[in-house]
C-alpha positions in Angstrom: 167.0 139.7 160.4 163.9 137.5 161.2 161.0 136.6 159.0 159.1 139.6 157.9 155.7 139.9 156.5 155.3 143.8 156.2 157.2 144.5 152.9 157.6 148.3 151.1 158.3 148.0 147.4 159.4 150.9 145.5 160.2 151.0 141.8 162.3 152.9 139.7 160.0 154.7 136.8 161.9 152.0 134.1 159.1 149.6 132.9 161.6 146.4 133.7 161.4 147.9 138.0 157.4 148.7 137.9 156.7 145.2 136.0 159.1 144.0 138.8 156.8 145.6 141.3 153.4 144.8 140.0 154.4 140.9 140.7 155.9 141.5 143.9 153.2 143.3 145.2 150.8 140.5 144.0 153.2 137.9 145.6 154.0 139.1 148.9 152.0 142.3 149.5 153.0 146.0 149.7 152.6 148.6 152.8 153.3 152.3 153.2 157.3 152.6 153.7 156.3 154.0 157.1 154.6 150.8 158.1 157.4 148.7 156.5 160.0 146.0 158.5 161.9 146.3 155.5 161.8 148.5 152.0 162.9 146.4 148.8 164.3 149.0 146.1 163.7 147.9 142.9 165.6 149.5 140.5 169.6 150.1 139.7 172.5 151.6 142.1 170.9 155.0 141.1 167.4 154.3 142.6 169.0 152.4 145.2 170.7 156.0 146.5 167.4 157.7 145.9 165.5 155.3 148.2 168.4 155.7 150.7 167.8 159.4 150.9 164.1 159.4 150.7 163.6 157.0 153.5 166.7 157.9 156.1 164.3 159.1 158.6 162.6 155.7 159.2 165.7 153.8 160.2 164.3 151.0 158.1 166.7 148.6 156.3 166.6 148.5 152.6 167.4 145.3 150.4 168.2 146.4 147.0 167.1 144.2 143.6 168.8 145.1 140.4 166.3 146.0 137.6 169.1 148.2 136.3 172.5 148.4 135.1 175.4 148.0 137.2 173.3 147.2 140.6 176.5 147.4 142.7 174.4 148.2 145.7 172.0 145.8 144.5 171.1 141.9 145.4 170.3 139.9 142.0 166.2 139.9 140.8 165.0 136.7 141.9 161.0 136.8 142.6 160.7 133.2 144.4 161.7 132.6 148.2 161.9 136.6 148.9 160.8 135.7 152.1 163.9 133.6 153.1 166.2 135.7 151.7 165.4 139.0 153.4 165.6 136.5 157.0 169.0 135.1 155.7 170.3 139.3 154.8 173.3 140.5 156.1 173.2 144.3 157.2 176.5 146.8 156.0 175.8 150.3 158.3 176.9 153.0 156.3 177.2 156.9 156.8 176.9 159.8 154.5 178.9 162.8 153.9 177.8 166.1 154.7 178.0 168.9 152.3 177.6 172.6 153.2 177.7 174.7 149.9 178.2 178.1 149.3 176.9 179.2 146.1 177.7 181.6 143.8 174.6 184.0 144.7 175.5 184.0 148.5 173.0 181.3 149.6 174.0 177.9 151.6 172.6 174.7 150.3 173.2 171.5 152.3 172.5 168.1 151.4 173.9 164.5 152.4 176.3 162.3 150.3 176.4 158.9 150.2 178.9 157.9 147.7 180.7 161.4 147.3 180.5 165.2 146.8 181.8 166.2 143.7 183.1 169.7 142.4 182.9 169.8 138.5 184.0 173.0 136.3 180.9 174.9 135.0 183.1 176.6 132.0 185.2 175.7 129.3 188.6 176.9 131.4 190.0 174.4 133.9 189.0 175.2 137.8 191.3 176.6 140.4 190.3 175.0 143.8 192.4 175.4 147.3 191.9 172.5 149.4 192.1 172.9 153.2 191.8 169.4 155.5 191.2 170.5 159.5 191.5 174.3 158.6 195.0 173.6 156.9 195.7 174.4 153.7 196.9 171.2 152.1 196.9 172.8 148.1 197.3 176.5 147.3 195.9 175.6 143.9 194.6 172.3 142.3 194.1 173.2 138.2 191.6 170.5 136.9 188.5 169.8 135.7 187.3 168.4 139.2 187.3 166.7 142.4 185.9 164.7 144.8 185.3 163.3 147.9 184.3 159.6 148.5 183.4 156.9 150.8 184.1 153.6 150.6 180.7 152.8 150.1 181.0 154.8 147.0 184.6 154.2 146.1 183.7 152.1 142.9 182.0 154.8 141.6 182.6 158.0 140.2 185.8 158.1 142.4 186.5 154.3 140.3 186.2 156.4 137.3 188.2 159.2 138.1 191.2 156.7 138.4 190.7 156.9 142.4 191.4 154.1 145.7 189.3 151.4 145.9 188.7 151.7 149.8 187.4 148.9 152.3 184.1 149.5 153.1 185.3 149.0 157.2 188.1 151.2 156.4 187.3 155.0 158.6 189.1 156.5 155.4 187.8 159.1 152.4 189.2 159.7 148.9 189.9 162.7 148.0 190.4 162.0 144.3 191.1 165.0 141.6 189.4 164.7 138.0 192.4 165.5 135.3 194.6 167.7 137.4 196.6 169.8 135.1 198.3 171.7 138.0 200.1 170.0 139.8 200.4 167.8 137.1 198.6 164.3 137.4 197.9 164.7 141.0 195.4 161.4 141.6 194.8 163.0 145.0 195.1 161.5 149.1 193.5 159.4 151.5 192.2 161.3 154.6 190.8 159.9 157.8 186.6 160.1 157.8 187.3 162.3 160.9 188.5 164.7 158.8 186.8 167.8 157.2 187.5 168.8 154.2 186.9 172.7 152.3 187.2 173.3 148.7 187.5 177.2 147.6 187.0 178.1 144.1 189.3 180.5 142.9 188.8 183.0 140.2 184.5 181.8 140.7 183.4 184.3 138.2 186.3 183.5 135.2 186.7 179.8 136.4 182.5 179.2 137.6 182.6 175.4 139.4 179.3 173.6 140.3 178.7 171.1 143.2 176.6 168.0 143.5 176.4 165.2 146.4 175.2 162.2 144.7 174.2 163.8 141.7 172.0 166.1 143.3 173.4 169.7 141.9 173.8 173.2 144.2 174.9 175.2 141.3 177.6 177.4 140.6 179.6 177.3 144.3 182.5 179.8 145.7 183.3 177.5 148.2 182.2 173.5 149.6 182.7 172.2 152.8 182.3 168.3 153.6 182.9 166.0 156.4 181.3 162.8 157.4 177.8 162.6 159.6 178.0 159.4 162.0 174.5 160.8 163.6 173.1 159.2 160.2 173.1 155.8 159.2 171.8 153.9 156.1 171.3 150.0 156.7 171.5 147.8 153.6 170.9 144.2 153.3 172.5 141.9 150.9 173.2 138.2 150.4 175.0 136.4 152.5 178.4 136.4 150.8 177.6 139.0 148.7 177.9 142.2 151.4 179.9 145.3 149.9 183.1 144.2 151.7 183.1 141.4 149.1 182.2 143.3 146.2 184.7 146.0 147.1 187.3 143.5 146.9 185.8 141.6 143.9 185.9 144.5 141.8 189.5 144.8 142.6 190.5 141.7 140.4 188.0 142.2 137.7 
């Protein structure tokens, strides 16, 4: 992208990000987000995907610098040369998952997903979901603690932990990845096309209550989920050159 002078900084709440900030800010100036050629998120992978959400509507590329933990989505702190290095950035276009939620008390919550939409048990008995891809039932009943559905933007997350797919970010595939499936037993889960849509039904809701979250943002107690991607939005990240998410995705493959 060219030189840009009209910088956005926002900071997690940790004192490392707002320290982080302060200098920044003192360094290379700081506008209004809505004024902003580019936003610099400082913070970890977390704040990263809050920025992401809060600032979708502005179409206005985001260059992530870990002041965190993990920082997957992030670009390493470095305060000198910012300049250069946001000319040098490489884009990655990603879109989110959509989520429409049924909840337990009849309501519909929606909310947008941009490493995956999770369905968690809310009890201490194991959930009963039926999965249904395209209006097909693919599983009469999945007994587990949980599932999900990923990107490959978020692939190294939760869905990582969950023993799920690595998936290339330019792959148009989703995991759907199941969290200790008693029933059938051991089932990791499948690879669906990002065309597909994808409805999780809770079975016994009242005995067996699940919850649902997209990127950690909870619905509550849900009878049913449905999810599918949204190409009409797009998040645009900048990283290093060398250092995009294709590489990383791959990098974390052989760690």
């Amino acid at each position: 992208m060219p030189m840009t002078r009209k910088i956005a900084f926002m900071a997690s709440d940790t004192p490392i990000a707002q320290e982080a900030c302060r200098h920044l800010s003192k360094e290379y100036g700081n506008v209004a987000p809505d004024a902003a050629e580019v936003i610099v998120a400082l913070g970890g992978d977390g704040f990263m995907l809050q920025t992401l959400h809060g600032t979708q509507h502005l179409d206005t590329p985001v260059y992530g610098m870990n002041c965190g933990t993990v920082g997957f989505l992030m670009n390493e702190y470095i305060e000198p040369g910012l300049m250069e290095r946001l000319a040098q950035a490489e884009e990655e276009v990603i879109h989110p998952l959509k989520m429409r939620a049924i909840c337990a008390d009849g309501t519909i919550d929606t909310a947008l997903a941009i490493n995956e939409v999770s369905l968690l048990r809310a009890g201490s008995q194991a959930a009963k979901l039926r999965i249904s891809v395209d209006g097909r039932v693919r599983m009469e009943e999945l007994v587990c603690d949980g599932a999900l559905l990923s990107t490959p933007a978020g692939s190294t997350a939760y869905n990582y932990s969950a023993h799920g797919p690595i998936l290339p970010i330019g792959s148009d595939v989703l995991a759907l990845t199941a969290m200790s499936a008693f029933r059938p037993r051991r089932w990791r889960g499948a690879l669906l096309p990002s065309s597909a849509t994808v409805r999780f039904d809770v079975l016994q809701p009242k005995k067996r209550p699940v919850m649902a979250d997209a990127d950690g943002r909870s619905s509550g107690v849900v009878v049913s989920v449905e999810i599918s991607s949204d190409p009409s939005v797009k998040h645009r990240i900048l990283f290093d050159p060398g250092h995009g998410l294709e590489e990383r995705l791959i990098r974390e493959q052989f760690v």
